[in-house]
BARODREN-464309 format. One record per atom (N, C-alpha, C, O): residue in three letters; x negated, y negated, z. Coordinates in steps of 0.02 Angstrom, whole numbers, plus 50000, padded with zeros to 5 digits. Layout:
<recs>
AlaXYZ ...
</recs>
This chain:
<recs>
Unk509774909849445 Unk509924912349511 Unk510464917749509 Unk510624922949539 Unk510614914849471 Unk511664920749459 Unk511234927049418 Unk511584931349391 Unk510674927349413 Unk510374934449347 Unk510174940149401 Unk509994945749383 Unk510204938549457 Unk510024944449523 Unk510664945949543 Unk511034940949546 Unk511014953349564 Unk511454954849577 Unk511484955249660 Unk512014954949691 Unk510824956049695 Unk510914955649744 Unk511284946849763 Unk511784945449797 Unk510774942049721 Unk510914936249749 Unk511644932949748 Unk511854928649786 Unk512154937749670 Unk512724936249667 Unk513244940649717 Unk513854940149711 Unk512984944249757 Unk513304950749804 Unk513354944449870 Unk513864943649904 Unk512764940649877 Unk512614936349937 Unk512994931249919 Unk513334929849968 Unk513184926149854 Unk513564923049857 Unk514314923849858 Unk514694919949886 Unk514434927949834 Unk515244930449836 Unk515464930549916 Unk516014928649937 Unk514894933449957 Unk515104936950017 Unk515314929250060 Unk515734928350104 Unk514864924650028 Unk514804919450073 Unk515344913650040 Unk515234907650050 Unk515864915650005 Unk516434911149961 Unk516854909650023 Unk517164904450034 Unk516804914450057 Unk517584913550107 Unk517394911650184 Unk517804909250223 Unk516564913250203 Unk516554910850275 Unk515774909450288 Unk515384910450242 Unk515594907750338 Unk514834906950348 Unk514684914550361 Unk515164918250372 Unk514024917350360 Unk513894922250390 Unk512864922550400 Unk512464919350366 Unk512704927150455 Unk512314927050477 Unk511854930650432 Unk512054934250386 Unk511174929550447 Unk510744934150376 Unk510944942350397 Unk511204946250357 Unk510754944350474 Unk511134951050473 Unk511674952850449 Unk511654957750412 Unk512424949050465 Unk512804949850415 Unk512954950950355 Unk513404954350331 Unk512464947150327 Unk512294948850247 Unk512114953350259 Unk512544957550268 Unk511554955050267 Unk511164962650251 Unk511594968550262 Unk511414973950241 Unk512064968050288 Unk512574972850308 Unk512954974150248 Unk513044979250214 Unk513154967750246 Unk513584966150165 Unk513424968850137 Unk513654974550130 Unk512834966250097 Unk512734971150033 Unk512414974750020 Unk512214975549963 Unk512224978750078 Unk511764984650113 Unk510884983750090 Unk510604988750069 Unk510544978050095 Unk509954980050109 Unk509714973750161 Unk510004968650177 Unk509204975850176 Unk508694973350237 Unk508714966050244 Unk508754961950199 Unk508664965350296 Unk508584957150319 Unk508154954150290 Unk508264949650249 Unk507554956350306 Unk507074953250255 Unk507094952050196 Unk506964946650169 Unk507284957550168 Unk507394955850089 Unk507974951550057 Unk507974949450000 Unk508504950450106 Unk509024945950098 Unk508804938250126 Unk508884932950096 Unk508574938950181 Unk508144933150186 Unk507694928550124 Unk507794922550115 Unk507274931850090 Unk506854929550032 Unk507374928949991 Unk507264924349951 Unk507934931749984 Unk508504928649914 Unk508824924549953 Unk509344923349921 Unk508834920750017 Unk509064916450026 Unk508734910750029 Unk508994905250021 Unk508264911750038 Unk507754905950027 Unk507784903849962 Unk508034898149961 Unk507634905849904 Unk507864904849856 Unk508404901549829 Unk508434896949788 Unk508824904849859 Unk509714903049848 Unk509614895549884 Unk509914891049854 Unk509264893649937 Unk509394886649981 Unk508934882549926 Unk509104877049904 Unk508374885749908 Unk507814880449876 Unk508144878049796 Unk507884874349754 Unk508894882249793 Unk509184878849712 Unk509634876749745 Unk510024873849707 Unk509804876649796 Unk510434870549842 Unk511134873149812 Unk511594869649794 Unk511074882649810 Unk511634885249812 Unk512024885849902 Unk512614886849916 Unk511564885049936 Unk511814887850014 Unk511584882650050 Unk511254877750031 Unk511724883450085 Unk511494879450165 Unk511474881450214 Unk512014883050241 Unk510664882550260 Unk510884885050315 Unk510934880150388 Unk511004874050391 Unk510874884550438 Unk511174881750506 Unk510904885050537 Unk510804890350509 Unk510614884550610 Unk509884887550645 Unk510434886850713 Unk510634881550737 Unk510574893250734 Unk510624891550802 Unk510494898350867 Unk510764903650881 Unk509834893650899 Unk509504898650937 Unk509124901150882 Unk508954897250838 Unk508964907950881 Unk508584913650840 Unk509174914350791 Unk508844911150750 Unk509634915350765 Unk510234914450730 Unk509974909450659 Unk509644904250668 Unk510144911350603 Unk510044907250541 Unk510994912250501 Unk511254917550484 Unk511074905150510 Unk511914907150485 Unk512054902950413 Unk512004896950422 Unk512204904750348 Unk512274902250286 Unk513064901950265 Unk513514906050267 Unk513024896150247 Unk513714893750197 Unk513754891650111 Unk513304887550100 Unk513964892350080 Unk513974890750016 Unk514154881650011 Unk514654878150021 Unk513434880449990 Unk513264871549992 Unk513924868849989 Unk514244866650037 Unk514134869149921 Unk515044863649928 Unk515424866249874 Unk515264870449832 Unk515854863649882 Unk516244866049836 Unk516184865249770 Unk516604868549739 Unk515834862249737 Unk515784862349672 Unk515384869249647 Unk515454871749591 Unk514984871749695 Unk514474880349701 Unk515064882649693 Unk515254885549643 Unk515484880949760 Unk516114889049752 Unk516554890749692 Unk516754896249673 Unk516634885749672 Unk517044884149595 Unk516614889849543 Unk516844894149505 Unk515904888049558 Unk515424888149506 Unk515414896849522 Unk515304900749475 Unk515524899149582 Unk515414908349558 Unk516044911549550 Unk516084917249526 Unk516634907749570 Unk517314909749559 Unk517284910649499 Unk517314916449478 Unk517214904949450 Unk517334905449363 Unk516834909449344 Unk517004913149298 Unk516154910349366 Unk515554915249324 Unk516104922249351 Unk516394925349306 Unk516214924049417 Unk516464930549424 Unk516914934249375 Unk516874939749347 Unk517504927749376 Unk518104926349318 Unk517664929449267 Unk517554935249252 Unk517434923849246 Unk517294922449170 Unk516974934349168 Unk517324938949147 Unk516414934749193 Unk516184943949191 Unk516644949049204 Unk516514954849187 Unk517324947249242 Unk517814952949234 Unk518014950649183 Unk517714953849141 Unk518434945949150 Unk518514946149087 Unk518314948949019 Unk518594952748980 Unk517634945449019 Unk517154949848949 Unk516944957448978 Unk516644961348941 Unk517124959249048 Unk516804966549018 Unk517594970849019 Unk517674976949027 Unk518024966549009 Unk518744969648992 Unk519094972349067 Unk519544976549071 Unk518844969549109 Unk519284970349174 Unk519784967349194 Unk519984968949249 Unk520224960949150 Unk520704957949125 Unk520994954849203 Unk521594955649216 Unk520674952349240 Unk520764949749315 Unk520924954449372 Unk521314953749419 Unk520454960149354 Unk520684965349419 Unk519894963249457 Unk519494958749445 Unk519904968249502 Unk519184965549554 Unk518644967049510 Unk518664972649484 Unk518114962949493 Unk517544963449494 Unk517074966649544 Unk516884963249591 Unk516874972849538 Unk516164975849581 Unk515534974749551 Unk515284978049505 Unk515324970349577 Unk514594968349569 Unk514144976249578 Unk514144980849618 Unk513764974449510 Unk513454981349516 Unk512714978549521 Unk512654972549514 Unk512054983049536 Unk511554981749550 Unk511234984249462 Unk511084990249458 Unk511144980349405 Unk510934984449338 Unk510264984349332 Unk510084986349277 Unk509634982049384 Unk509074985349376 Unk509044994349418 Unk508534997849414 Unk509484995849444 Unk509555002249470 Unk509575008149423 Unk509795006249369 Unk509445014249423 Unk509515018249374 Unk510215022349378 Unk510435023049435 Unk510565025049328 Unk511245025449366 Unk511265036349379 Unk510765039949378 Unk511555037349383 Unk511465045449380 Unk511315048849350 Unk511185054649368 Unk511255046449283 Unk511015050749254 Unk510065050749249 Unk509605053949224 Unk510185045649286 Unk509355044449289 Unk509005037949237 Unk508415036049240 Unk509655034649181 Unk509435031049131 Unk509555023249152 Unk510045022449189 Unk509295018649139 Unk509425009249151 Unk510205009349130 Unk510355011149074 Unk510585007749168 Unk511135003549155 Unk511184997149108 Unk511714994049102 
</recs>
């Protein structure tokens, strides 16, 4: 689940508060829909949990043992790529980067 960058863009976002699928999509700039289907996902490995209210589908990060679990993966990837505890930017690496070549 953690091998999609969108899906780790959606969990990070969701470490610190609930938020709505629009909200997400805002977050990490693409479409509802398509954040929708990585959340489904994300719920069907019982990383998230959602909450239905009205037309509203609002997601939280299942419990705390998840939140632990992307804090240290985050940790653990600024570390090995030598970012020595500064911010991690989740990058998207199926994207092509400017010069036109795979990241």
């Amino acid at each position: 689940m953690l091998a999609d960058a969108t899906r780790v863009r959606l969990l990070w976002a969701l470490l610190g508060e609930e938020l709505s699928v629009n909200d997400l999509a805002s977050s990490v700039g693409k479409l509802p829909t398509s954040v929708s289907q990585h959340l489904a996902k994300l719920r069907m490995a019982r990383l998230v949990r959602a909450r239905r209210e009205g037309t509203h589908v609002f997601y939280r990060i299942e419990n705390d043992h998840v939140r632990q679990l992307i804090r240290d993966a985050m940790f653990h990837a600024d570390h090995a790529s030598g970012g020595g505890g500064g911010r991690l930017q989740v990058v998207d690496t199926a994207a092509p980067d400017a010069t036109g070549t795979d990241r």
